[in-house]
Every structure is written in C-alpha cells, then in structure tokens.
Backbone atoms as SQL, in Angstrom:
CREATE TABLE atoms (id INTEGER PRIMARY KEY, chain TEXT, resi INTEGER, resn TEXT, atom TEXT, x REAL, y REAL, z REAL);
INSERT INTO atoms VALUES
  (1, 'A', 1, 'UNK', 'N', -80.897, -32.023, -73.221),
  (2, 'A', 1, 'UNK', 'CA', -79.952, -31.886, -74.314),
  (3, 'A', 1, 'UNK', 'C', -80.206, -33.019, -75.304),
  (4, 'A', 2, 'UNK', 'N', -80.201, -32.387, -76.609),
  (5, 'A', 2, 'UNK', 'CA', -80.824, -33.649, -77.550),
  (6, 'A', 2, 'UNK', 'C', -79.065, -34.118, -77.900),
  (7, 'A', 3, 'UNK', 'N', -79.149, -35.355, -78.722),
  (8, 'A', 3, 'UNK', 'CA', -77.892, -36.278, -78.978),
  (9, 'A', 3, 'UNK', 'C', -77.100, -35.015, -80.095),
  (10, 'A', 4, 'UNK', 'N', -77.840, -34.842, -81.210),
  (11, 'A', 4, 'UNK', 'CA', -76.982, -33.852, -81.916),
  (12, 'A', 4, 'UNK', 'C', -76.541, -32.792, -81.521),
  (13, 'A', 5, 'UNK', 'N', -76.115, -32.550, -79.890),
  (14, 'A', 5, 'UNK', 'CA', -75.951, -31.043, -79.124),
  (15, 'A', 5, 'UNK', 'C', -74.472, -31.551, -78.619),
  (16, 'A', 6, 'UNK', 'N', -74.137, -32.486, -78.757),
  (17, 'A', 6, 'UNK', 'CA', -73.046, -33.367, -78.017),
  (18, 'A', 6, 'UNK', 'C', -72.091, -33.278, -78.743),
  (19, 'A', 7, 'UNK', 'N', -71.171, -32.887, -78.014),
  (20, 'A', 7, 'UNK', 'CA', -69.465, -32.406, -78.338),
  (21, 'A', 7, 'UNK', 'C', -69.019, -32.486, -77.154),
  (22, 'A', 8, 'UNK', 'N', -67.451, -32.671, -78.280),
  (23, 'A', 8, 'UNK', 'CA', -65.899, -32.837, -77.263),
  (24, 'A', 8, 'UNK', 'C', -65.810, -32.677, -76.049),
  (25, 'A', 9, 'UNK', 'N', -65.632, -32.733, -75.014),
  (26, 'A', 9, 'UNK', 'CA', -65.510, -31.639, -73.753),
  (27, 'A', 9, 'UNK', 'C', -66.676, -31.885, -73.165),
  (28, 'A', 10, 'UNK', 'N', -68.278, -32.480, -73.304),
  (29, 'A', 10, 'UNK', 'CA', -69.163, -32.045, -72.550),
  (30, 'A', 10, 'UNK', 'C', -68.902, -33.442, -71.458),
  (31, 'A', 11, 'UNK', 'N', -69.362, -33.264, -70.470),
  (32, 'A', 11, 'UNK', 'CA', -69.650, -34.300, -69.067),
  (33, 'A', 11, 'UNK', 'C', -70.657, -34.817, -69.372),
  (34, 'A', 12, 'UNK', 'N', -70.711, -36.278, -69.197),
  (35, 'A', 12, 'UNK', 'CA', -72.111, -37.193, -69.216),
  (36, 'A', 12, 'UNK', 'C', -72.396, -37.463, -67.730),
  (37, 'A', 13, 'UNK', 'N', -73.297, -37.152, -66.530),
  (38, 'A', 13, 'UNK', 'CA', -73.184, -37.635, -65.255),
  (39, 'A', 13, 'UNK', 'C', -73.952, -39.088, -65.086),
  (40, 'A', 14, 'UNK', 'N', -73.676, -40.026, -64.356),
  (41, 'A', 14, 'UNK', 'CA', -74.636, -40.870, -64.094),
  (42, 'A', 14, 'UNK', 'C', -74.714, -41.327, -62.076),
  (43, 'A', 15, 'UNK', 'N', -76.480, -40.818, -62.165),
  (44, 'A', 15, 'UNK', 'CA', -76.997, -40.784, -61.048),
  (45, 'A', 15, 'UNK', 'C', -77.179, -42.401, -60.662),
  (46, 'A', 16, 'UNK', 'N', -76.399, -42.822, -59.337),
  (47, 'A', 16, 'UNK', 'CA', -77.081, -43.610, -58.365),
  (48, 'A', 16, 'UNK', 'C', -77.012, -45.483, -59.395),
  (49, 'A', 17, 'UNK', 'N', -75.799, -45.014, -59.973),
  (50, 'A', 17, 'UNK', 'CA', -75.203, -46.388, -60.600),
  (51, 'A', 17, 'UNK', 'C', -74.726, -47.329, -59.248),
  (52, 'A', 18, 'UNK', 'N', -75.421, -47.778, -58.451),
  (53, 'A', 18, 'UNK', 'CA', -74.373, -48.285, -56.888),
  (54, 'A', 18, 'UNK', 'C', -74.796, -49.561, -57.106),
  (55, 'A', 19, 'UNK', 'N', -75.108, -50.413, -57.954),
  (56, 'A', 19, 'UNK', 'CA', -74.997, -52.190, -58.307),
  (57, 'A', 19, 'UNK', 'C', -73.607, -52.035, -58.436),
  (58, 'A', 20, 'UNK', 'N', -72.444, -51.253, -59.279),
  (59, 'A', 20, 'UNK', 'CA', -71.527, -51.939, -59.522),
  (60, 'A', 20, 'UNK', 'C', -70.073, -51.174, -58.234),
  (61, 'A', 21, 'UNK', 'N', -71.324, -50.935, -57.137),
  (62, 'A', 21, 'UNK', 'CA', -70.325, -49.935, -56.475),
  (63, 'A', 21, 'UNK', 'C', -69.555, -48.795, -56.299),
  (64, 'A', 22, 'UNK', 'N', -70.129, -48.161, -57.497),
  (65, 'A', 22, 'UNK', 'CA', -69.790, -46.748, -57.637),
  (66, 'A', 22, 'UNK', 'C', -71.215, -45.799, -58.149),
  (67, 'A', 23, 'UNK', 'N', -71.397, -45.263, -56.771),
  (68, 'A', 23, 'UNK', 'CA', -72.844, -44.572, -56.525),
  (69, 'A', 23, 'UNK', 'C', -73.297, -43.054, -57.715),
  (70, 'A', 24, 'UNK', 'N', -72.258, -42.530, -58.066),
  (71, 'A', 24, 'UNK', 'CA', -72.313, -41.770, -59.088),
  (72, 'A', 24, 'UNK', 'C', -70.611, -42.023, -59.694),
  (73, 'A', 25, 'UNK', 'N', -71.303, -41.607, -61.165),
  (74, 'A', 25, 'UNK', 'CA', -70.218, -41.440, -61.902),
  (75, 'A', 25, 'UNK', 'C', -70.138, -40.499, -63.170),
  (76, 'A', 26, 'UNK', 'N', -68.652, -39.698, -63.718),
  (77, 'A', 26, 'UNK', 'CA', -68.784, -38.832, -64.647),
  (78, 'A', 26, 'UNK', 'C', -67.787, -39.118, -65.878),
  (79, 'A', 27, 'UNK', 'N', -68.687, -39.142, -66.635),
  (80, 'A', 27, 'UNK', 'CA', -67.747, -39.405, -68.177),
  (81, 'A', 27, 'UNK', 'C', -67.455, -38.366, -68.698),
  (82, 'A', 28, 'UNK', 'N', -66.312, -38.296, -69.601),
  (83, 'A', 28, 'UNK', 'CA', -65.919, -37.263, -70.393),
  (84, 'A', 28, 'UNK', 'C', -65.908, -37.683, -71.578),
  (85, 'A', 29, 'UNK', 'N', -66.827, -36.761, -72.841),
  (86, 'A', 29, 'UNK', 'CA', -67.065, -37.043, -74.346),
  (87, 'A', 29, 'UNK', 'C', -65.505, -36.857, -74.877),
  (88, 'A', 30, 'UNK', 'N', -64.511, -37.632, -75.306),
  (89, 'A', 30, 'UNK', 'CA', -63.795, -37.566, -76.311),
  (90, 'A', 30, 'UNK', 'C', -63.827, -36.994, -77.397),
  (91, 'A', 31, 'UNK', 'N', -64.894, -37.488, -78.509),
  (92, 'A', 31, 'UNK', 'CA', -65.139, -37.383, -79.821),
  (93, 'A', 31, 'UNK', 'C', -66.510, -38.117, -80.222),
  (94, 'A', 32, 'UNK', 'N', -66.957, -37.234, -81.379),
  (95, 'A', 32, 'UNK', 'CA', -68.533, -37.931, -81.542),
  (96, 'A', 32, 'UNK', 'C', -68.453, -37.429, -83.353),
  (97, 'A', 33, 'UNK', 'N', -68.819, -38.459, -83.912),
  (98, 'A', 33, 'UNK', 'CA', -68.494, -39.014, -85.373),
  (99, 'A', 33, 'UNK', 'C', -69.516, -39.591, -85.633),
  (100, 'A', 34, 'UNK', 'N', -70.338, -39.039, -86.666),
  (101, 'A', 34, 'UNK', 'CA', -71.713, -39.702, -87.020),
  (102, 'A', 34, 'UNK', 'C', -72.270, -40.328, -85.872),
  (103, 'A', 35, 'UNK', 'N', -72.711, -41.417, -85.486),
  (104, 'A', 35, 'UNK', 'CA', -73.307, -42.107, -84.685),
  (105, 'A', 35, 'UNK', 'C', -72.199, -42.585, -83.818),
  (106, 'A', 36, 'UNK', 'N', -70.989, -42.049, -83.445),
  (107, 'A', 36, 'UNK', 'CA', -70.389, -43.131, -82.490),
  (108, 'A', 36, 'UNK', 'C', -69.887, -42.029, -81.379),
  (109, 'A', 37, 'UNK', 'N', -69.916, -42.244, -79.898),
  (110, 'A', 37, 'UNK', 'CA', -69.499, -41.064, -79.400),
  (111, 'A', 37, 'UNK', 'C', -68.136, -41.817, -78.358),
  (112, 'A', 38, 'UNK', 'N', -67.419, -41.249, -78.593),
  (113, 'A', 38, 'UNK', 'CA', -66.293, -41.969, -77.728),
  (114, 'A', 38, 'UNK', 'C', -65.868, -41.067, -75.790),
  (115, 'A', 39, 'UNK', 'N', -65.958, -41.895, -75.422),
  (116, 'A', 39, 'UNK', 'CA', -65.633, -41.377, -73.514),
  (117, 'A', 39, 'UNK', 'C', -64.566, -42.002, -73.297),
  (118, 'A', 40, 'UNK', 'N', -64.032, -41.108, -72.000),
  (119, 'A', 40, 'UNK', 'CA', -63.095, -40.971, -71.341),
  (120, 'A', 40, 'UNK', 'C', -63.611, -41.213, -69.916),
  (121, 'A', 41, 'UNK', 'N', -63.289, -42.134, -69.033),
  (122, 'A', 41, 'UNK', 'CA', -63.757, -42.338, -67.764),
  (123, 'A', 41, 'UNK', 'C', -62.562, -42.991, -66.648),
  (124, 'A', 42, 'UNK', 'N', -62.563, -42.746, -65.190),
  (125, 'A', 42, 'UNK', 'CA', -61.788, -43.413, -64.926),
  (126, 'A', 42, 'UNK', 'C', -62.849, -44.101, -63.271),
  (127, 'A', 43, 'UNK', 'N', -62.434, -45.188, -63.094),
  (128, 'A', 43, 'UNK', 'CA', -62.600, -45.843, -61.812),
  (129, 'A', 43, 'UNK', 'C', -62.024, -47.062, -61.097),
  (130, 'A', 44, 'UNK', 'N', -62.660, -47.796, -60.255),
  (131, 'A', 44, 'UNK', 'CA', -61.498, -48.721, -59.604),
  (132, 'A', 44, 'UNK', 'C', -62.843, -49.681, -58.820),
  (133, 'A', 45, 'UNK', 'N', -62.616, -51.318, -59.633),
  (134, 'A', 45, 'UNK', 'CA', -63.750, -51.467, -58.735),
  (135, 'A', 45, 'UNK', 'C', -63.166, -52.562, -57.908),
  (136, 'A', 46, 'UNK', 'N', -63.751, -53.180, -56.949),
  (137, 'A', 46, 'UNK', 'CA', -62.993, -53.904, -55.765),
  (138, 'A', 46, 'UNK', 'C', -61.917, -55.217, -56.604),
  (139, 'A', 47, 'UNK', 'N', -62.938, -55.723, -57.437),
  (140, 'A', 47, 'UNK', 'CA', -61.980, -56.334, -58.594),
  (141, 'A', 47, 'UNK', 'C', -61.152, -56.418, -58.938),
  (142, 'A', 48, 'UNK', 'N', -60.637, -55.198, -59.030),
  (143, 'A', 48, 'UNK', 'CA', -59.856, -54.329, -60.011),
  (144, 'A', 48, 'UNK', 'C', -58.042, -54.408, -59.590),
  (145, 'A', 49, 'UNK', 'N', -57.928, -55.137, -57.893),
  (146, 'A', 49, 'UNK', 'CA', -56.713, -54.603, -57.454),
  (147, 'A', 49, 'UNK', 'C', -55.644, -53.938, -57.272),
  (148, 'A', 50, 'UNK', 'N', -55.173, -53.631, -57.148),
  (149, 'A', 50, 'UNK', 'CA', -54.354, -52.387, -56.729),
  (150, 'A', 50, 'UNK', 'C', -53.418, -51.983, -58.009),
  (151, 'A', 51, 'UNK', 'N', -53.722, -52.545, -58.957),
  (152, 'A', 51, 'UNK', 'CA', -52.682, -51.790, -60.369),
  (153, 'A', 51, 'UNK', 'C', -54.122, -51.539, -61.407),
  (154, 'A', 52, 'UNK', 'N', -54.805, -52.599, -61.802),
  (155, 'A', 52, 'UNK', 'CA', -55.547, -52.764, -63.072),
  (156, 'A', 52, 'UNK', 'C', -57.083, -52.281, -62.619),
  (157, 'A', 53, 'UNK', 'N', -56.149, -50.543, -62.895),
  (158, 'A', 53, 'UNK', 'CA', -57.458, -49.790, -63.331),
  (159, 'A', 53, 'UNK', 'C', -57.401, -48.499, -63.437),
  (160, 'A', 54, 'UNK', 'N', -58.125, -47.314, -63.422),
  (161, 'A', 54, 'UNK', 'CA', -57.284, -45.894, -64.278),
  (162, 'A', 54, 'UNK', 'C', -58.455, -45.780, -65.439),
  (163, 'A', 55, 'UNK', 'N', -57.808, -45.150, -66.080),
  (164, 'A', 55, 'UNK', 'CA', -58.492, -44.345, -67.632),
  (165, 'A', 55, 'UNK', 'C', -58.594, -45.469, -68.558),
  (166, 'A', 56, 'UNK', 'N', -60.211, -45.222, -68.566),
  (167, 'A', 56, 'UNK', 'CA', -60.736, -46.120, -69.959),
  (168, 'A', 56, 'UNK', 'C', -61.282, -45.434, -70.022),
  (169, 'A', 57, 'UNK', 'N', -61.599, -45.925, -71.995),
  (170, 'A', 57, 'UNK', 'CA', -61.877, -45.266, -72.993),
  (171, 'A', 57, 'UNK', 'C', -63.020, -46.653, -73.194),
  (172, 'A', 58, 'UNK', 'N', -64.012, -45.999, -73.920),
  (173, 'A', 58, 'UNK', 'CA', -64.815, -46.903, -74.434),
  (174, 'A', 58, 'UNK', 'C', -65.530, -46.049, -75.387),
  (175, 'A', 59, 'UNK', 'N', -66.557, -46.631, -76.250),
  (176, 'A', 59, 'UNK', 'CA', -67.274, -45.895, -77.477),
  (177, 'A', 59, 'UNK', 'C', -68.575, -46.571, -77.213),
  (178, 'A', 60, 'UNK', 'N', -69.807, -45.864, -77.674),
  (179, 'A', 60, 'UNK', 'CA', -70.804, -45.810, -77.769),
  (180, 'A', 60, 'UNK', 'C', -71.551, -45.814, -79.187),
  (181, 'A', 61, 'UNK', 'N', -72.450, -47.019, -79.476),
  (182, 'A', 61, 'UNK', 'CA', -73.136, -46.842, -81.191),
  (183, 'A', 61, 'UNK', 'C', -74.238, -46.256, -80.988),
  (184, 'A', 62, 'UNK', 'N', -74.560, -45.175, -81.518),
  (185, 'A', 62, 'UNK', 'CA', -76.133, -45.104, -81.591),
  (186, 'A', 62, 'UNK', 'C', -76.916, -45.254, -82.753),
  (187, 'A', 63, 'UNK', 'N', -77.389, -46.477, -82.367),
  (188, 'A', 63, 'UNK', 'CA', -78.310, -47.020, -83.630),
  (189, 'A', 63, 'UNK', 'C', -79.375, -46.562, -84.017),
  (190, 'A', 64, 'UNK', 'N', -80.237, -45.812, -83.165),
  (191, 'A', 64, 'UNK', 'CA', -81.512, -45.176, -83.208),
  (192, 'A', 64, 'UNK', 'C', -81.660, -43.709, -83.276),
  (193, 'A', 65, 'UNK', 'N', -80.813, -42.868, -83.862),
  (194, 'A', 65, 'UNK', 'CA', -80.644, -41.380, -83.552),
  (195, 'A', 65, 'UNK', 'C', -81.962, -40.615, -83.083),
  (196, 'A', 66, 'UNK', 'N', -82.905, -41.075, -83.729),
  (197, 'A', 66, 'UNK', 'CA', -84.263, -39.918, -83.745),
  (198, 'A', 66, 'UNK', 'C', -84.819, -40.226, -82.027),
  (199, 'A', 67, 'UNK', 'N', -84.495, -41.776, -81.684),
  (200, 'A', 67, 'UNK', 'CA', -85.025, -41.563, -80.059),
  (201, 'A', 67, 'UNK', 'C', -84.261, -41.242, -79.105);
C-alpha cells in the first residue's frame, strides 16, 4: 500500500516490536492531512503502573512523500 492510499479507519500492524515489550502491535489511522497522519493506539508498559496508560494519540510527519 503506497502512503497516498491511507485513510481514516485503516490499521497500521507492527510485527515483532518486543524491545519495548510489546511483541506486536496495532494502530488505528485517525486522520491524514497533507503530510501528517494522526493514530490512535492503546497499551500499557511495565512503567506505566496501574492508572497511566490507555489511548494515545500521536501524529506522524512525513517529510519525504515520494519514498
């Protein structure tokens, strides 16, 4: 899937992220606005203790569109 195919609603998966202790993980695209694509994700890392953690949001720049 090229970057300009990316909309609202699609799932980003990521394979075999297990440095930060979570072996897979799945984002959800928010919104994508010229170059910026915004996600929806939730997790919990040992860190994190028993309240502070849940749904984050974070955004993405893409500076390089054509690669």
């Amino acid at each position: 899937m090229s970057l300009s195919e990316i909309t609202a609603g699609d799932f980003i998966t990521l394979i075999g992220s297990k440095k930060i202790g979570n072996p897979d993980h799945i984002l959800l695209v928010a919104s994508v606005e010229e170059h910026v694509v915004t996600l929806v994700h939730s997790f919990k890392l040992p860190k994190d203790g028993k309240y502070n953690h849940g749904i984050k949001h974070c955004t993405v720049t893409i500076t390089d569109p054509p690669k």
